[in-house]
C-alpha positions in Angstrom: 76.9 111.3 16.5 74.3 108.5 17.8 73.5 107.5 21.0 73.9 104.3 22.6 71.4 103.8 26.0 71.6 100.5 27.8 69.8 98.9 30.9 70.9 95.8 32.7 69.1 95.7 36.4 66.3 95.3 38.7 63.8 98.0 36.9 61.8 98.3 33.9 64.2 98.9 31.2 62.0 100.6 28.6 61.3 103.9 30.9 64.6 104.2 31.2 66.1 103.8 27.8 63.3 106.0 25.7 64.1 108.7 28.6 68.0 108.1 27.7 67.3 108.1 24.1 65.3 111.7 24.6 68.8 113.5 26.9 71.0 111.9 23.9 68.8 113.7 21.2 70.9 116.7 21.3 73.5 114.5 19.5 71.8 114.4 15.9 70.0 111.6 14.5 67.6 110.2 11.6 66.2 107.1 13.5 65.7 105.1 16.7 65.2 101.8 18.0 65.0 99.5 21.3 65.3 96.0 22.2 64.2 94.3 25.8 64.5 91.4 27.0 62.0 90.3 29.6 63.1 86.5 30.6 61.6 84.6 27.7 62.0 86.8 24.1 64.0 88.9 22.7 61.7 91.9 21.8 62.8 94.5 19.1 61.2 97.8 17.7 62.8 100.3 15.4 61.8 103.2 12.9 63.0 106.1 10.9 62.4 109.5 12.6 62.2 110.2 15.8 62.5 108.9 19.7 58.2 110.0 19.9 57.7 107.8 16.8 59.5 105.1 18.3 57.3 104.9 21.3 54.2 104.9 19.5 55.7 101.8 17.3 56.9 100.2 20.6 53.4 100.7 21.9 51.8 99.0 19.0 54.1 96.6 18.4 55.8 95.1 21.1 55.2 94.5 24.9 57.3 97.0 26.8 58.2 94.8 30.5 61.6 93.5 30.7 64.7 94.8 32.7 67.3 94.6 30.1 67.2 97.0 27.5 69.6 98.7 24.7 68.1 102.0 23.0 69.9 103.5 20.1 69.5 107.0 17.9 71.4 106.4 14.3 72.9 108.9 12.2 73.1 107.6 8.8 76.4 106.8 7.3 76.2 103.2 5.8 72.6 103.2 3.8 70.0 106.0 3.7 67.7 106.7 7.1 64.8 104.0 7.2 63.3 101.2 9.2 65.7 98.7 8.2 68.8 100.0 8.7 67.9 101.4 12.2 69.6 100.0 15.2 69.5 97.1 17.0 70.3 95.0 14.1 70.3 91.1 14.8 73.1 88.3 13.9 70.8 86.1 11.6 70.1 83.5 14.4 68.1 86.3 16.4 70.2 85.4 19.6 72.7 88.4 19.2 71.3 91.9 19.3 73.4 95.4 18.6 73.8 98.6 19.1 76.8 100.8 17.3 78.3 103.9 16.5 80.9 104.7 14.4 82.0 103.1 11.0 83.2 99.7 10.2 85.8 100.8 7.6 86.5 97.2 6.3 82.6 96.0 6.4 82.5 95.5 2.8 84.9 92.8 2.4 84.5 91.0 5.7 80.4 90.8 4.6 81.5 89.6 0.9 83.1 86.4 3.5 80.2 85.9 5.4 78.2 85.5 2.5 80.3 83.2 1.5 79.6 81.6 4.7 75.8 81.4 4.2 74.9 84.9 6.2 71.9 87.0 4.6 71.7 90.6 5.0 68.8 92.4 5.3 70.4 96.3 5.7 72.9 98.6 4.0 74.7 98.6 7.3 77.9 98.4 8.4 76.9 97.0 11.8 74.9 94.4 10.8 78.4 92.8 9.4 80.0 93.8 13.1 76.8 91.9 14.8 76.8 88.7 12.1 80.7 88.5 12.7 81.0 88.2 16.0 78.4 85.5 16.1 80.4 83.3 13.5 83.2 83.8 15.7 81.1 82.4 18.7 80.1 79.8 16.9 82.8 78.5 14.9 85.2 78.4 18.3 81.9 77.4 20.7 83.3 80.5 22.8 81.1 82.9 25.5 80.2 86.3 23.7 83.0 88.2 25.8 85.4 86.7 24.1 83.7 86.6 20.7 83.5 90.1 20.6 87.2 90.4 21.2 88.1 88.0 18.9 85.8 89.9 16.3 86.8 93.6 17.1 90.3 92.6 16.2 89.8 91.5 12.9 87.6 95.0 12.2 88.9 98.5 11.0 87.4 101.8 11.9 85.3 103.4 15.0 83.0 101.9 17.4 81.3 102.1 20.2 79.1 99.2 20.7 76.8 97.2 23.4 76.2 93.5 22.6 73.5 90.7 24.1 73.0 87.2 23.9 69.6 85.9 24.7 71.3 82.4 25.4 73.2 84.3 28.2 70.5 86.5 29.4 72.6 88.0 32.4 74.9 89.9 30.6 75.5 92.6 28.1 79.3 93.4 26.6 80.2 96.7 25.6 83.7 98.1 23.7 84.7 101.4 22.5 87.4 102.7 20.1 87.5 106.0 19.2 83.7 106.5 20.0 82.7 107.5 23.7 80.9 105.4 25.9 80.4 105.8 30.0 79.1 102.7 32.4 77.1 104.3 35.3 77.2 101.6 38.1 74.6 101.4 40.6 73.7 99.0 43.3 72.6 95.6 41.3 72.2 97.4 38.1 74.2 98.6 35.5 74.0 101.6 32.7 75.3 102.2 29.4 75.1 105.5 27.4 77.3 107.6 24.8 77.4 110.4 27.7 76.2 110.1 31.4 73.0 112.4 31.0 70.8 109.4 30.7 71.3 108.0 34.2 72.9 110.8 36.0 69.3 110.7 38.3 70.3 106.9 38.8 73.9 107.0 39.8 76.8 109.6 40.5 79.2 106.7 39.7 80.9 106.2 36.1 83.3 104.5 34.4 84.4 105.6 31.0 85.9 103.3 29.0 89.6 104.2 27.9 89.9 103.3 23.5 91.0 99.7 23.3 89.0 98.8 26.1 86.0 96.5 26.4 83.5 95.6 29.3 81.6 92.8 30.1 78.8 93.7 32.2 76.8 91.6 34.6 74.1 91.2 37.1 75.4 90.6 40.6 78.7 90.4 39.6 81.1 92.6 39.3 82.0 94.6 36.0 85.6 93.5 34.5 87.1 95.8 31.9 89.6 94.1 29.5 92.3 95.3 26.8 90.8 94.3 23.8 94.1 93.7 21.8 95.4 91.3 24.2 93.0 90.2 26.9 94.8 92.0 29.8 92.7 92.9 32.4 92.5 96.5 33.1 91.3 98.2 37.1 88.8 100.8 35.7 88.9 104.3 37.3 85.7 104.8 38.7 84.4 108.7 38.3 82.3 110.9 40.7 79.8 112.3 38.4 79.2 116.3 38.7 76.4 116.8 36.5 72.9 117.4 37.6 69.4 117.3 36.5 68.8 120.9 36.1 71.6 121.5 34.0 70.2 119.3 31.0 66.6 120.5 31.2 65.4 123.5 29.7 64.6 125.4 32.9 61.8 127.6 31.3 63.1 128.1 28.0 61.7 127.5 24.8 65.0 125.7 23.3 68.2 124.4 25.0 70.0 127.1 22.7 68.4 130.3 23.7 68.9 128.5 27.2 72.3 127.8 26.5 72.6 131.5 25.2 71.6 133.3 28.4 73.7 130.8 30.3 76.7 132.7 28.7 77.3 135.4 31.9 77.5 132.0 34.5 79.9 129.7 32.4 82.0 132.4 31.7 82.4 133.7 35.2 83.0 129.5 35.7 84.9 129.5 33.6 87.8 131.8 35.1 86.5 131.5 38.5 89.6 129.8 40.9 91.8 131.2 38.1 91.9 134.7 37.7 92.5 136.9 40.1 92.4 140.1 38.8 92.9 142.3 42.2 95.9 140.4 42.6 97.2 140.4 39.3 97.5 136.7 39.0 96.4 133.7 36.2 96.8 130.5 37.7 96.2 127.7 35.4 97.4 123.9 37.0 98.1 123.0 33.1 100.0 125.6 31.8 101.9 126.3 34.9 103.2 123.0 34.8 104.5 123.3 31.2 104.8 127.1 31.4 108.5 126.3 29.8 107.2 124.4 26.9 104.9 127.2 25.7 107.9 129.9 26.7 110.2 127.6 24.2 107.7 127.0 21.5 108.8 127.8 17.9 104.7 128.5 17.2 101.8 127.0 18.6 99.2 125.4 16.1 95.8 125.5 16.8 93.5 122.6 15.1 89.8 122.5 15.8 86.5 121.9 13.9 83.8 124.2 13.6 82.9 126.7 16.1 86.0 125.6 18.2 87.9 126.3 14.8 86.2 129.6 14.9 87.5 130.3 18.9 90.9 129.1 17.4 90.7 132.2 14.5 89.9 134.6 17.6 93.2 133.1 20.0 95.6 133.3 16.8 94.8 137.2 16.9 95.0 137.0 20.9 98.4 134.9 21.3 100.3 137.0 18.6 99.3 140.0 20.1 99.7 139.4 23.5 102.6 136.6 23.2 104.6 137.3 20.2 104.5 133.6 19.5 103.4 133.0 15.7 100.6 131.0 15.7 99.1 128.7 13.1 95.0 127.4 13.0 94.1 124.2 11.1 91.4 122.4 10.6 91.9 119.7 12.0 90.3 117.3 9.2 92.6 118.2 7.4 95.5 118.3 9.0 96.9 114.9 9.1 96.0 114.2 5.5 98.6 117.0 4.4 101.7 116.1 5.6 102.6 119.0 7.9 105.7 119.7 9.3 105.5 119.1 13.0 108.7 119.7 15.3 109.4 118.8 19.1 109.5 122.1 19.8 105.9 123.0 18.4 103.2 123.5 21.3 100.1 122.0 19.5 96.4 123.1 21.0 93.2 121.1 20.7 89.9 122.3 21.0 86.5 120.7 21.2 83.4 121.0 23.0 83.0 117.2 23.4 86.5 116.5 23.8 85.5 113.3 21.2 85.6 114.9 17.6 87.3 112.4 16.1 89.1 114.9 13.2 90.9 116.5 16.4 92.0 113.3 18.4 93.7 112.1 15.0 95.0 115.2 14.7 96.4 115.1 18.1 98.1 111.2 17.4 100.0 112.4 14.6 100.8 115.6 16.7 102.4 113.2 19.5 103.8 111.2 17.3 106.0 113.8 15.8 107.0 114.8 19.3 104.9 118.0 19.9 103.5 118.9 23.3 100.0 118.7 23.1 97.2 121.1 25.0 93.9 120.4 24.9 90.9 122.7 25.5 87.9 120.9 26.0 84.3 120.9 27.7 83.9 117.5 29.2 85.6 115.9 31.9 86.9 112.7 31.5 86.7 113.2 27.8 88.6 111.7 25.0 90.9 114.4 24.3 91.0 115.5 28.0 92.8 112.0 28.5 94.6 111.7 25.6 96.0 115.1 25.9 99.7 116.0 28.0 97.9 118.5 29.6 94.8 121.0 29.1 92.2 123.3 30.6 88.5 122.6 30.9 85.9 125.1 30.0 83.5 125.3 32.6 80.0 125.6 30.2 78.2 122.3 31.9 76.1 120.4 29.1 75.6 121.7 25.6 72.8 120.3 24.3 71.6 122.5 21.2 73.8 120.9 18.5 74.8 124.6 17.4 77.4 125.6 19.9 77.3 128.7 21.3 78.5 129.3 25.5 81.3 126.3 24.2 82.5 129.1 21.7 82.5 132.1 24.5 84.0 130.0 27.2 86.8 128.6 24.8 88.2 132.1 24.0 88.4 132.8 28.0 90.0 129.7 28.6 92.4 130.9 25.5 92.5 134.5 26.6 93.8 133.6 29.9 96.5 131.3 28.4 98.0 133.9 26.5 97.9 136.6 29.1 99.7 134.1 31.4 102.3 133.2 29.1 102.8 137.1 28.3 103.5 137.3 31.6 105.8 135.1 31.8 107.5 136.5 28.6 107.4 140.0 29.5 105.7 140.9 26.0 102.8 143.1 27.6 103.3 145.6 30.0 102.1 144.9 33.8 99.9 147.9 33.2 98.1 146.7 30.1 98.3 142.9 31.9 96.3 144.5 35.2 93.7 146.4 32.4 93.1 143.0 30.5 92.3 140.9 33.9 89.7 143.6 35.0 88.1 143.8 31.9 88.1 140.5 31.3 86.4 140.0 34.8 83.6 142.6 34.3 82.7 141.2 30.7 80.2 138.7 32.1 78.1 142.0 32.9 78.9 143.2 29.6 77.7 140.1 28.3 74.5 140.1 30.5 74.1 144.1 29.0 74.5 142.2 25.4 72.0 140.1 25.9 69.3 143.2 26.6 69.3 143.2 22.8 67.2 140.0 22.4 64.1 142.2 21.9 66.0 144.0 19.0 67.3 140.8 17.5 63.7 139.6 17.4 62.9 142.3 15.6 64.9 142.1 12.5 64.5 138.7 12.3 61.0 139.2 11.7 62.0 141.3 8.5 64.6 138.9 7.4 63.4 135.3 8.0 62.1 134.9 4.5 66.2 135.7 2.8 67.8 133.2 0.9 71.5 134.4 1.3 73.2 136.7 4.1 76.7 138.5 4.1 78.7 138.8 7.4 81.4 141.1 7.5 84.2 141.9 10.0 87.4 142.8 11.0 90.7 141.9 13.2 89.7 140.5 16.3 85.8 140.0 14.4 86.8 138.6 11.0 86.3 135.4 13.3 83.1 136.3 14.6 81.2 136.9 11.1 82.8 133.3 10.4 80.6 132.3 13.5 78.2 134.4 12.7 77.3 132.7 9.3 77.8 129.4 11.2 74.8 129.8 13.2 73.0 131.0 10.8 73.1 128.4 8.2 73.0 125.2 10.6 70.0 126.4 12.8 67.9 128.5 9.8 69.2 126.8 6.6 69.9 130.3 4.8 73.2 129.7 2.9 75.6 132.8 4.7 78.7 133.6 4.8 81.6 135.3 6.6 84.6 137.1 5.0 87.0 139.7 6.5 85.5 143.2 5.4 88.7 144.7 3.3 87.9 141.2 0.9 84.5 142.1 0.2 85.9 144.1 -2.6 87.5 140.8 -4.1 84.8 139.0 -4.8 81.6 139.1 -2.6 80.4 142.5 -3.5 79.4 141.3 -6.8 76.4 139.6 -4.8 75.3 142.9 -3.3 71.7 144.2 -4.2 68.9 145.6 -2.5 67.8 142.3 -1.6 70.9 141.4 0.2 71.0 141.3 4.0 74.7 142.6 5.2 75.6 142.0 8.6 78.2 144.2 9.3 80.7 143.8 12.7 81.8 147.3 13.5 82.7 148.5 17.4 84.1 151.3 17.6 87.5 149.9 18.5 90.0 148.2 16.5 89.9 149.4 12.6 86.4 151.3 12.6 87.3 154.0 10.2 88.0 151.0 7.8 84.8 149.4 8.4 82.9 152.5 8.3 84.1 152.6 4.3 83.2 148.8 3.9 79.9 150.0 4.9 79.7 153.1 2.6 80.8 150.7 -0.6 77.9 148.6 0.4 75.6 151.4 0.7 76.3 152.6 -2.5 75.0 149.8 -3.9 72.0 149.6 -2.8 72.5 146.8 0.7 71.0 146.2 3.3 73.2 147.0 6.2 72.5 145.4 9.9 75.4 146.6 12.1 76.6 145.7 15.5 77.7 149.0 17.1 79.2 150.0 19.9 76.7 152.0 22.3 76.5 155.9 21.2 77.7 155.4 17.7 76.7 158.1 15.5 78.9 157.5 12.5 77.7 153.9 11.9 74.1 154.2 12.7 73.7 156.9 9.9 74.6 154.5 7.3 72.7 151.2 8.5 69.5 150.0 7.8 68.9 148.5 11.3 71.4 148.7 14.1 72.6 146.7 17.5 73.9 148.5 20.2 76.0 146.4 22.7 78.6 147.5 25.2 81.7 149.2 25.1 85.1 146.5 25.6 88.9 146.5 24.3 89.4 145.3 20.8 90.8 141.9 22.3 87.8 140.9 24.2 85.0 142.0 21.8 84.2 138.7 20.2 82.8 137.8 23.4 80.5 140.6 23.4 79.8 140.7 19.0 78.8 136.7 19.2 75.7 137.5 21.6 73.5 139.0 19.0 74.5 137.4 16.0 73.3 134.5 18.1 70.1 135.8 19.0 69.5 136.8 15.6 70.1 133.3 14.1 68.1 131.8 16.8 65.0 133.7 16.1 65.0 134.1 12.5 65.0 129.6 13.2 62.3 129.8 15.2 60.1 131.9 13.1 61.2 129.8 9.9 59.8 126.7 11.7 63.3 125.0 11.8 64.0 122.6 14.4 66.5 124.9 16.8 67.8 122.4 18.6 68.3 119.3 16.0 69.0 120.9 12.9 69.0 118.5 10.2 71.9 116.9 9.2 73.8 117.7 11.9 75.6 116.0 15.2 76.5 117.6 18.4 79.6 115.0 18.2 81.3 114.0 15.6 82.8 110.6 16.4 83.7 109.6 12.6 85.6 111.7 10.4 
């Protein structure tokens, strides 16, 4: 959640920042703000809404010249969405300025001391007791901001990442993370500072990201020295070569990053296993799980915690692994996993999965994980990521940027990363023949094409959303390998279009949910023909009978189903194992335009943050 931009250089900082701000929208917000610095003033313009509102404020109100800069887009935690509480935030002498995200967990009684200490607030925040803290610590020891902000960010509880300036040391901006990313691109005489390196990836293929615990002061014509900030030690930061480009973050045509994103889905997958499976061969070669191949062989169970749509990929390998592995296998949320107690063993292979590789519910999950002694996997999306380092070993998804908040080729490349793990280790194990092992690589090879045929449904999807955009509730229903797929399913529906849904397994509609079924009830119904059709074909039936409206996902040449629904889509033919990769494509299509057509902002839904840094 929020993004941090900052500028220290030889340019205009402005152009760069608001264009920052813009590549770090995907991330959620309510409001934005800038501050610059052009020689003489500190200059500072913030608002509720927007990065486009913000430059027509800026315009108005400030002079835009300077070459240091720090841009910020809040999500409100600490005080409702408005002018005031926007960041920067200013210490109450005006010569500090701040940018932050995350949570000060002990803000309220460190601000209850500063008051005591003659500070005035002016905000509900939380970082405007971070800002007003460090500069009594400057002032009260005369010390250089550096070493103010040490001093201050061990005295403070929570999650941060921040960027800090001092108009009385104009040459310089300091910058600390814990438990919130934050990546320093380094060019020649200039400096940049952003949640993510989309914001100057045109700039510099250089990047540092800063390990938790670690601070940076920056400055110009000097060179950059990371610290510890516990103790001062000085720390040689690993400088990153940058693979990202340009055209992967812009919308190349589309209307919306997510139908973008969507059609994206035959590439990353095929990147996704390129270099790893070789199906002529016979062979899955995985650097990670080859090197721990005997800690997965000797696990007791593997447990899978995730949030969200990663959760969602986790349902999908639980079905996967047992099958194909015989090892049981355990999903958890991981926001709630810690807070239960669990009972964690050294022999307990724990997997982590995240798109961002810095949800915060999953990395805490993972501590307490290593703490107990479990090996620790992590399946993540971005390289050099929090969990990809604080992992003992893991395999990246090859999707490149998500940008619309609502995942959807992180969810499709996350089961073929966990697909491929589980045909290795049965394998290994000897729990699936070689011939069904062969069958599974070749299919699982071709399914890009079968996801390129899936997406030939668009038109279709386009057209029952024009005769369902207007519902206020929607069923999804599923079974097996798809009981996790109508979970997604309602996902996407209710974060992009704001129609409460929801997903149950199809044998539990009897227990509950088919009270809500009437004639003005939408009921998406999962039903290929493999796995346990003749079951689902009676789900369908029971609903039928009383008078819903039935929208199935079929397997191409069904005759059984298509009798019985009210609209059908046709997709191709796969195994039972791999057909979530196939039954997500128009369920995403579907929720995408029945968005579009409600007006809803596809992209940025409200409410939401591509990644969720606090708990």
């Amino acid at each position: 959640m929020c993004g941090i931009v900052g500028y220290i250089g030889y340019r205009e900082a402005y152009p760069i920042v608001i264009k920052g701000l813009k590549r770090l929208e995907y991330r959620g917000y309510d409001s934005a703000g800038v501050m610059l610095y052009d020689g003489n003033a500190l200059k500072l313009s913030k608002t509720k809404g927007k990065v486009t509102d913000l430059e027509e404020r800026a315009s108005k109100e400030i002079s835009t010249n300077g070459t240091i800069g720090m841009g910020h887009t809040r999500w409100a935690t600490h005080g409702v969405p408005n002018d005031v509480n926007s960041h920067p935030h200013l210490s109450n002498s005006g010569d500090l300025a701040i940018i932050h995200n995350g949570i000060i967990e002990n803000y309220a009684p460190l601000k209850v001391e500063l008051i005591k200490r003659g500070y005035v607030f002016h905000s509900d925040t939380d970082t405007e007791v971070l800002v007003n803290l460090i500069e009594e610590v400057q002032k009260k020891e005369n010390l250089k901001l550096g070493k103010a902000v040490q001093i201050a960010l061990n005295q403070v509880v929570g999650a941060y990442a921040i960027a800090v300036f001092d108009k009385k040391n104009p040459d310089e901006i300091v910058v600390a993370r814990l438990g919130s990313p934050l990546a320093i691109g380094i060019g020649e005489g200039e400096y940049f500072i952003a949640s993510d390196a989309s914001p100057f990836i045109e700039y510099t293929s250089n990047a540092v990201y800063l390990e938790d615990g670690e601070m940076a002061i920056i400055r110009l014509h000097k060179q950059m020295k990371v610290r510890k900030i516990k103790d001062d030690s000085l720390v040689d930061p690993y400088i990153q070569e940058l693979q990202m480009n340009l055209e992967q973050i812009e919308k190349g045509g589309y209307e919306h990053f997510m139908l973008k994103e969507i059609y994206e889905q035959p590439n990353v997958i095929t990147d996704t296993y390129r270099g790893r499976l070789h199906a002529n061969e016979g062979i899955i070669q995985m650097s990670g799980v080859e090197d721990n191949i005997e800690k997965f062989l000797n696990a007791d169970r593997i447990i899978i915690v995730a949030c969200g749509t990663s959760w969602h990929a986790g349902l999908v390998a639980e079905y996967i692994f047992e099958e194909f592995t015989r090892i049981p296998v355990e999903v958890e949320y991981a926001s709630e996993f810690r807070y239960r107690n669990p009972i964690i063993g050294s022999r307990d292979v724990v997997i982590a999965i995240s798109q961002s590789g810095e949800t915060a519910d999953t990395m805490a999950a993972i501590k307490l994980a290593k703490e107990k002694g479990a090996f620790v996997y992590g399946v993540c999306n971005v390289v050099g990521s929090s969990i990809s380092r604080e992992t003992h070993a893991g395999s990246h998804t090859h999707a490149g940027p998500e940008i619309g908040v609502a995942s959807t080729k992180a969810f499709t490349t996350q089961i073929t990363v966990l697909t491929m793990i589980a045909l290795r280790l049965a394998k290994a194990k000897g729990t699936l023949s070689n011939t069904d092992f062969h069958r599974y690589l070749q299919e699982l090879e071709i399914i890009p094409e079968k996801v390129k045929e899936a997406l030939e449904t668009n038109d279709r999807a386009k057209e029952i959303a024009k005769v369902f955009k207007d519902s206020h509730n929607c069923l999804y229903l599923g079974r097996g390998y798809n009981f996790p797929v109508a979970l997604e399913g309602a996902l996407k529906l209710k974060e992009i279009s704001y129609i409460h849904a929801e997903g149950y397994p199809a044998a539990e509609m009897k227990h509950g949910p088919i009270a809500l079924i009437d004639a003005q009830m939408p009921v998406v119904v999962i039903a290929p023909k493999q796995g346990h059709y003749d079951k689902i074909v009676s789900n369908i039936q029971e609903i039928k009978s009383r008078s819903g409206i039935i929208i199935a996902v079929v397997t191409k040449g069904d005759t059984q189903v298509r009798e019985l629904a009210d609209y059908i889509i046709e997709i191709p033919e796969t195994s039972d194992v791999l057909s979530p990769l196939i039954t997500t494509i128009p369920l995403q299509l579907l929720s995408y335009h029945i968005a579009v057509m409600r007006g809803c902002n596809v992209d940025q839904p409200r409410n939401l943050a591509k990644s969720v840094t606090v708990e």
